[in-house]
LOPA-913703 format. One line per 4 residues: number of its first residue (from 0); for each residue x, y, z of C-alpha. Coordinates in pm, 1 decimal. Last residue first. Example, Ala and Ser with C-alpha at 12.3 -4.5 7.8 and 13.67 -1.06 7.14 Angstrom:
<sites>
1> 1367.0 -106.0 714.0 ~ 1230.0 -450.0 780.0
</sites>
This chain:
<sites>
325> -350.4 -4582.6 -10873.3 ~ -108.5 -4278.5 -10744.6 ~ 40.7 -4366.1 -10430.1 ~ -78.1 -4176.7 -10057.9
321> 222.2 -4244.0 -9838.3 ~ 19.4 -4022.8 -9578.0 ~ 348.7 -3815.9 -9488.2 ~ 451.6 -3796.5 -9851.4
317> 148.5 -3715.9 -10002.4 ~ 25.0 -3456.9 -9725.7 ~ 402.8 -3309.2 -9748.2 ~ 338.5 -3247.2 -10088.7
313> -5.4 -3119.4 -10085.4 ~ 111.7 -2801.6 -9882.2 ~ 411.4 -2754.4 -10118.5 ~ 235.1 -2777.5 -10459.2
309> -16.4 -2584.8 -10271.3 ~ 227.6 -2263.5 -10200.2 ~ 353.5 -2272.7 -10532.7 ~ -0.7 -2276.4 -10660.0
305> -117.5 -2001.0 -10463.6 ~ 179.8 -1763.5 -10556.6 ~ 69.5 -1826.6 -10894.6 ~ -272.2 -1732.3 -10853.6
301> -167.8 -1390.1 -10631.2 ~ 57.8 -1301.7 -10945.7 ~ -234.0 -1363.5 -11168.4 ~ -465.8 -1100.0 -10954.9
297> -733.3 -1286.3 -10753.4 ~ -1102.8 -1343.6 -10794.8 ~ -1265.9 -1453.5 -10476.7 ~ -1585.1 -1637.9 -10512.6
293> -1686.0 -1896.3 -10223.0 ~ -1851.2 -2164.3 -10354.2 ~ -2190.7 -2314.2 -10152.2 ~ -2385.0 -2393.5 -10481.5
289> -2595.5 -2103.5 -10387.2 ~ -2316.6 -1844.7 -10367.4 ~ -2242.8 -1959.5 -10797.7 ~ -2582.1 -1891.8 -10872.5
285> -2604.9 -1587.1 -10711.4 ~ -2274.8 -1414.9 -10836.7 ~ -2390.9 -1502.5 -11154.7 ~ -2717.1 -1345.8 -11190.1
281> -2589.0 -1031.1 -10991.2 ~ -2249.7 -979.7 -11235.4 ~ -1969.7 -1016.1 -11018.0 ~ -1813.9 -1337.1 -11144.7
277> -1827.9 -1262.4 -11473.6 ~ -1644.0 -889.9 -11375.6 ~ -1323.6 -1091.5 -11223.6 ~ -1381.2 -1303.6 -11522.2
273> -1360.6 -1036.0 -11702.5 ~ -1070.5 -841.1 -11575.6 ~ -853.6 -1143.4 -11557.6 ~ -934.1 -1184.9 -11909.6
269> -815.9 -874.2 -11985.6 ~ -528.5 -886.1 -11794.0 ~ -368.1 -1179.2 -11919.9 ~ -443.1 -1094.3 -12306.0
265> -210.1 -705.4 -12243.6 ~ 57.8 -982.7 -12047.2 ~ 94.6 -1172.5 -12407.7 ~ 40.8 -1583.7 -12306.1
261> 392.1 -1704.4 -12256.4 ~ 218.7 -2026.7 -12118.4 ~ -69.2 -2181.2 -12184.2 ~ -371.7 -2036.6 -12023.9
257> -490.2 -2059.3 -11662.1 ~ -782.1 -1999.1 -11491.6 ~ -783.7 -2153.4 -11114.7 ~ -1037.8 -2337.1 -10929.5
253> -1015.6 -2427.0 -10537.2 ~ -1110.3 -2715.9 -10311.4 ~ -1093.3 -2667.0 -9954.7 ~ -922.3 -2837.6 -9660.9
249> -929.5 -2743.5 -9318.7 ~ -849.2 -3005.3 -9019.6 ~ -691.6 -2784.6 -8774.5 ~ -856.3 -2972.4 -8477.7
245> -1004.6 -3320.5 -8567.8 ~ -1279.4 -3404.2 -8329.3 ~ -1581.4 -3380.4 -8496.2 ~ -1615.3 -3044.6 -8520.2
241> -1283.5 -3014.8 -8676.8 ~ -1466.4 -3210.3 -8949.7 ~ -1705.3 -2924.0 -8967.1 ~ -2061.1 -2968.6 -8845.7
237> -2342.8 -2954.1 -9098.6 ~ -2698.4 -2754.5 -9003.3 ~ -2491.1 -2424.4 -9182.9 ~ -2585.8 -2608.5 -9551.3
233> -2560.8 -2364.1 -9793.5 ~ -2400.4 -2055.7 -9587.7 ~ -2095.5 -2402.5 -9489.1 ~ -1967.2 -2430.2 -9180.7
229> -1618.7 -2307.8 -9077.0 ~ -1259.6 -2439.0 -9078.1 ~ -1320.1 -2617.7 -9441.6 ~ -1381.1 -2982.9 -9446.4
225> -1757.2 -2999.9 -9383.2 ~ -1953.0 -3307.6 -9172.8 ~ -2168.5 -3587.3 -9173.2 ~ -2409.6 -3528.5 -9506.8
221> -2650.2 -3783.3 -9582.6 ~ -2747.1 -3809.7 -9891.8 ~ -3054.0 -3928.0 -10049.2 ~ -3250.0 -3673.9 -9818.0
217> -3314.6 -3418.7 -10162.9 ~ -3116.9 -3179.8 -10019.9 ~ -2817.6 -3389.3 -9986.6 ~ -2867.3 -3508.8 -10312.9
213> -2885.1 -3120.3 -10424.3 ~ -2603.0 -2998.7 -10262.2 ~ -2357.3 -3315.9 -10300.6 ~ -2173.3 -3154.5 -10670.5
209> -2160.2 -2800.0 -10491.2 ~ -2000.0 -2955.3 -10190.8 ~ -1687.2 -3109.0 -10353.0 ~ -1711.7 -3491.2 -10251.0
205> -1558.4 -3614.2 -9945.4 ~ -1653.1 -4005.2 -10034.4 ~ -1859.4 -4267.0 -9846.3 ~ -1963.2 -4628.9 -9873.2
201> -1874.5 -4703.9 -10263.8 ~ -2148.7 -4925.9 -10500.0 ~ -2431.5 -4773.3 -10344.2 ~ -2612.7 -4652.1 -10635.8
197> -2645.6 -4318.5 -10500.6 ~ -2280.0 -4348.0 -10429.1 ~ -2174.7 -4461.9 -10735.0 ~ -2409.1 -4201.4 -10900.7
193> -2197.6 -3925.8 -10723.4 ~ -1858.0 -4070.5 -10833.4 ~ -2009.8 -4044.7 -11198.8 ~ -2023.0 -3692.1 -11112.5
189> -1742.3 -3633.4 -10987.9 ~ -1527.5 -3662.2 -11236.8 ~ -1340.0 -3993.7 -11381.6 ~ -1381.2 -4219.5 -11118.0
185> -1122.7 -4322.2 -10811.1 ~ -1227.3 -4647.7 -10585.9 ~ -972.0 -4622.8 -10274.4 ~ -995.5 -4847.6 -9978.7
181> -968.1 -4722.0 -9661.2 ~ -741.3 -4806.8 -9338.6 ~ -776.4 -4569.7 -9042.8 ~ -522.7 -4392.9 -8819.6
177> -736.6 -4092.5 -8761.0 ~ -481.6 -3814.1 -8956.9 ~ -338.2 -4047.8 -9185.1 ~ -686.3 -4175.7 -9286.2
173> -787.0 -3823.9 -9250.0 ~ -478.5 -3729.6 -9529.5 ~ -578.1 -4032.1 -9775.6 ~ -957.6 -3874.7 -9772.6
169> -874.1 -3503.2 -9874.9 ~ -565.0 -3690.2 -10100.3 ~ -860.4 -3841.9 -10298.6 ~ -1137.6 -3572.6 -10325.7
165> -898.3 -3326.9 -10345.3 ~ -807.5 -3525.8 -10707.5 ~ -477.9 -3704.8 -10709.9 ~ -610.5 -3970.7 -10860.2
161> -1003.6 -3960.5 -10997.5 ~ -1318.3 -3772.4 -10862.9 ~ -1297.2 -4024.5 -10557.1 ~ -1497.5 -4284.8 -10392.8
157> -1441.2 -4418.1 -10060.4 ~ -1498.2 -4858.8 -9987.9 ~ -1474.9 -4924.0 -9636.3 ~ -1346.2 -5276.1 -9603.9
153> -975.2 -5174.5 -9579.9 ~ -1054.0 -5202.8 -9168.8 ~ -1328.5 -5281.1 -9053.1 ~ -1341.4 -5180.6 -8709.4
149> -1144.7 -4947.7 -8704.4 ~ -1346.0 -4769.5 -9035.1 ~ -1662.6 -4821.5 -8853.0 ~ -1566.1 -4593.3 -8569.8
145> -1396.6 -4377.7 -8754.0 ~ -1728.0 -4296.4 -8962.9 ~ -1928.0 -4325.0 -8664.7 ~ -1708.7 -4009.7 -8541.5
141> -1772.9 -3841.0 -8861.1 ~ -2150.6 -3875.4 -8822.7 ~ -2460.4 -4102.0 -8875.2 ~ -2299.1 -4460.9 -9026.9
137> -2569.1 -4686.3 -9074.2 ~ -2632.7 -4634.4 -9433.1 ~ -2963.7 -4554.7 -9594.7 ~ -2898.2 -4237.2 -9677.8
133> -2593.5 -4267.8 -9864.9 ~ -2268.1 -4119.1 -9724.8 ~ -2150.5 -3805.7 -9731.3 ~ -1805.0 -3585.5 -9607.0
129> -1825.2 -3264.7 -9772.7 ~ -1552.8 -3082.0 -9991.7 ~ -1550.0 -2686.0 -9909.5 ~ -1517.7 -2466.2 -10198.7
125> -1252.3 -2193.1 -10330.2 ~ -1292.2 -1932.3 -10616.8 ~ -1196.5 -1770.8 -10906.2 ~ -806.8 -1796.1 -10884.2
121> -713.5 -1595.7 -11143.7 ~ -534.8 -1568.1 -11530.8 ~ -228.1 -1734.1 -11471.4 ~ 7.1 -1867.9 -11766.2
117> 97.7 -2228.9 -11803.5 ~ 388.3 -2454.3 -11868.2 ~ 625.1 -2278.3 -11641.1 ~ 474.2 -2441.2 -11288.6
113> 304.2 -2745.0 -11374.5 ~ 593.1 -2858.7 -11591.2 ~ 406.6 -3087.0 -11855.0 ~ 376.0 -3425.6 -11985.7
109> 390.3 -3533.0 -11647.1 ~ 591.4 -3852.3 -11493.2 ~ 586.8 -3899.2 -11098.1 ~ 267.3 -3824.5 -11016.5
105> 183.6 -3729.2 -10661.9 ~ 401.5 -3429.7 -10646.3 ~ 321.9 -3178.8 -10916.0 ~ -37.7 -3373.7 -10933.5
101> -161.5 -3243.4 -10597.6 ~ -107.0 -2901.6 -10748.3 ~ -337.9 -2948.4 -11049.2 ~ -536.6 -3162.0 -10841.9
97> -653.8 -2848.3 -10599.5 ~ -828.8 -2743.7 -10962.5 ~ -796.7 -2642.6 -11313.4 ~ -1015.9 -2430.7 -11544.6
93> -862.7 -2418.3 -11855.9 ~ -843.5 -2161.9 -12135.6 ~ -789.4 -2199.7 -12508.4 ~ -882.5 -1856.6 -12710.2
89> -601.8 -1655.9 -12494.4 ~ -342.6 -1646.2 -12795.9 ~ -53.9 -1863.4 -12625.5 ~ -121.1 -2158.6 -12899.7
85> -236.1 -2475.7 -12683.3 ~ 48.8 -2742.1 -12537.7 ~ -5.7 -2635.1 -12215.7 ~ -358.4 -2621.3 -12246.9
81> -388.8 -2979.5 -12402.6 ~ -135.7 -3112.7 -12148.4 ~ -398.6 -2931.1 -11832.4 ~ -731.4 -3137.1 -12006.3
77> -533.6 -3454.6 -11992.3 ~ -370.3 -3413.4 -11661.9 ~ -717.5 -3348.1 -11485.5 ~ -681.4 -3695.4 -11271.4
73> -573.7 -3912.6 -11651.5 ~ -946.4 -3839.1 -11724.8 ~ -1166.7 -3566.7 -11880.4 ~ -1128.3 -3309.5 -12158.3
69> -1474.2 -3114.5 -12179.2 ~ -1503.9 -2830.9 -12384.7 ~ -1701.1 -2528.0 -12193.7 ~ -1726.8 -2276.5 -12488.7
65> -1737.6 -1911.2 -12467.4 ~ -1894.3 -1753.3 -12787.8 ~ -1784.4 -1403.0 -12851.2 ~ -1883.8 -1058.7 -12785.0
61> -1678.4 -1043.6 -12493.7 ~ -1936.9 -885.9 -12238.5 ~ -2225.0 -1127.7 -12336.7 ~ -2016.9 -1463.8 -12375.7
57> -1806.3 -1351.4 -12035.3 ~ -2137.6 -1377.3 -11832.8 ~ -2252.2 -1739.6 -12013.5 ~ -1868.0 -1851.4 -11901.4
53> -1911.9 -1746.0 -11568.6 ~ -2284.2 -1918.4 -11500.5 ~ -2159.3 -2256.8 -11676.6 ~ -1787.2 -2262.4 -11511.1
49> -1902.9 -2327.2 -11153.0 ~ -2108.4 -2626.2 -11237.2 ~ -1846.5 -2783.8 -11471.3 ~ -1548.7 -2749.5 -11189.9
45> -1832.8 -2880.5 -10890.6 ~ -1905.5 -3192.6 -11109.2 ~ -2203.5 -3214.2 -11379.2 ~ -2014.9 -3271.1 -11688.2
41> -1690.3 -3483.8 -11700.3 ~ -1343.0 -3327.1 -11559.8 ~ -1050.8 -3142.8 -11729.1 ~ -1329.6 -2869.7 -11850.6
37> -1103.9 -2689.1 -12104.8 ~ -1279.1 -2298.7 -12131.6 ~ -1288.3 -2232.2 -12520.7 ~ -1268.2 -1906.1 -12649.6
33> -1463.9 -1813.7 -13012.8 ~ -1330.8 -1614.2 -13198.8 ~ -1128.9 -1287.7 -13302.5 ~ -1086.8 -1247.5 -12890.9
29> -934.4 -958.1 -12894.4 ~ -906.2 -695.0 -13085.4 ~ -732.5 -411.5 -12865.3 ~ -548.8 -738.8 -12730.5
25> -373.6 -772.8 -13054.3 ~ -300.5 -387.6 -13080.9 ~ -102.4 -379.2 -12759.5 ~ 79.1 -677.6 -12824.5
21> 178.6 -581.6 -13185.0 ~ 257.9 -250.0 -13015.5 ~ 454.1 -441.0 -12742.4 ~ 654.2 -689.1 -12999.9
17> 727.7 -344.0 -13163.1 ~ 861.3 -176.4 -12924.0 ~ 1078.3 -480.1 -12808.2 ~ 1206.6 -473.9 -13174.3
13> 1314.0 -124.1 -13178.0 ~ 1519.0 -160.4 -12853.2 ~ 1685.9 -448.0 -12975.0 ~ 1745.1 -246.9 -13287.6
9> 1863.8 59.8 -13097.3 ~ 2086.4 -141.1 -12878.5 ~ 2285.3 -302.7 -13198.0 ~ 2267.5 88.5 -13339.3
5> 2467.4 216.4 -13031.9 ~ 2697.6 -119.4 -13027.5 ~ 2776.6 -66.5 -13360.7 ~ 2851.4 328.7 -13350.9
1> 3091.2 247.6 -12990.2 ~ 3284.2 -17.2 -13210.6
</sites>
């Protein structure tokens, strides 16, 4: 009984070795082709802006192509199913954001378990959502904004980068903060949200600040104040929404890799090391400061201790605004 038992541990011991070899050796190779980095949003939002200068980086120091692939709609749940149901090989990558967490709670049916459905890779970085309006409208600052809201209320029309996204629950959460009545308009990414407020057709919307930049720039935006605790490098002439009024109002959006789950740990760490490196490289790092982001670059386990911690955050914001999925 003893002998069977003895060779009955060697063989399980036998096969972990080898599973960690075959590990070991896979990621000496890796990638064999081309990686593709999901895009759950359309082109020319904050998430498509940020990935452009990384994934040009990681092209040069991989030796293979990587790919932005966009899978919009469904408020990032689309692009997030297609990760989660991807092989665990490290050529399918998404970059998801706030939503992802916002979703965990918001929705009631996914297609996916947010938490052991996908693998970490790191939380790249973090960016305040602005509150804008189009230049021509009357509204000046945040306290306006109130103003006008009270006195219309449900007539103010905000835009969002789809259900669920920041830009929604950023919005539902001042409304509960302020005591305000807004109606909701979601798109599908922010960029078409963008060209509904250029063309008028929404009143406002706290839009990630890397999407606003250059309409804000260009005077066809007017920019009334910053979510995050502090003002903005890119734009230090706007006041925070705390600012305004609104003490411990600080809300940011961040962007997370992630892979599908059970991804080999040897994959995980590589590509944590070069998008850690991406991000670093002078070109890069420049691009990505301009647009307002702030890069950080976390270890896996800091990633998923973020997302646990949002999940809960963006919970109670749900629940005590009585935001509803539409």
């Amino acid at each position: 009984m003893k002998t069977a038992k003895l060779w009955a541990a060697r063989l399980i011991l036998a096969g972990t070795a080898s599973v960690l070899l075959t590990q070991g050796a896979y990621a000496q190779t890796y990638p064999t082709k081309p990686i593709r980095l999901v895009m759950p949003y359309p082109p020319g939002g904050s998430s498509d802006i940020l990935a452009r200068p990384i994934a040009n980086e990681m092209s040069k120091s991989l030796g293979q192509p990587v790919m932005i692939e966009y899978k919009p709609g469904a408020g990032s749940t689309i692009g997030a199913d297609f990760i989660a149901k991807s092989a665990p090989d490290g050529h399918t990558l998404v970059m998801l954001l706030t939503a992802h967490a916002i979703n965990a709670t918001l929705l009631t049916s996914l297609p996916y378990d947010t938490l052991k459905d996908f693998t970490s890779i790191t939380l790249a970085a973090t960016l305040p959502l602005v509150v804008v309006v189009n230049a021509q409208s009357k509204i000046h600052s945040v306290q306006e904004l109130i103003a006008a809201a009270k006195n219309n209320p449900g007539k103010l029309n905000y835009g969002s980068a789809g259900t669920g996204n920041t830009s929604h629950l950023a919005v539902e959460y001042f409304k509960s903060v302020v005591g305000v009545d807004m109606a909701h308009v979601p798109y599908k990414g922010s960029g078409p949200m963008v060209a509904a407020l250029l063309g008028r057709e929404i009143d406002l919307m706290f839009d990630s600040l890397s999407s606003s930049l250059a309409q804000i720039q260009a005077g066809k935006f007017r920019a009334l104040g910053v979510s995050t605790a502090k003002r903005s490098h890119v734009a230090p002439q706007v006041p925070t929404i705390q600012e305004a009024g609104l003490p411990g109002f600080d809300i940011s959006v961040w962007y997370g890799i992630f892979a599908a789950a059970n991804t080999p740990a040897p994959i995980v760490q590589r590509l944590n090391m070069e998008f850690i490196k991406a991000m670093a490289a002078p070109e890069a790092k420049q691009r990505i400061e301009d647009y307002g982001y702030q890069i950080v670059g976390s270890t896996p386990a800091q990633l998923d201790a973020h997302v646990k911690s949002e999940i809960a955050r963006w919970g109670k914001v749900i629940r005590d605004s009585g935001a509803k999925a539409n």
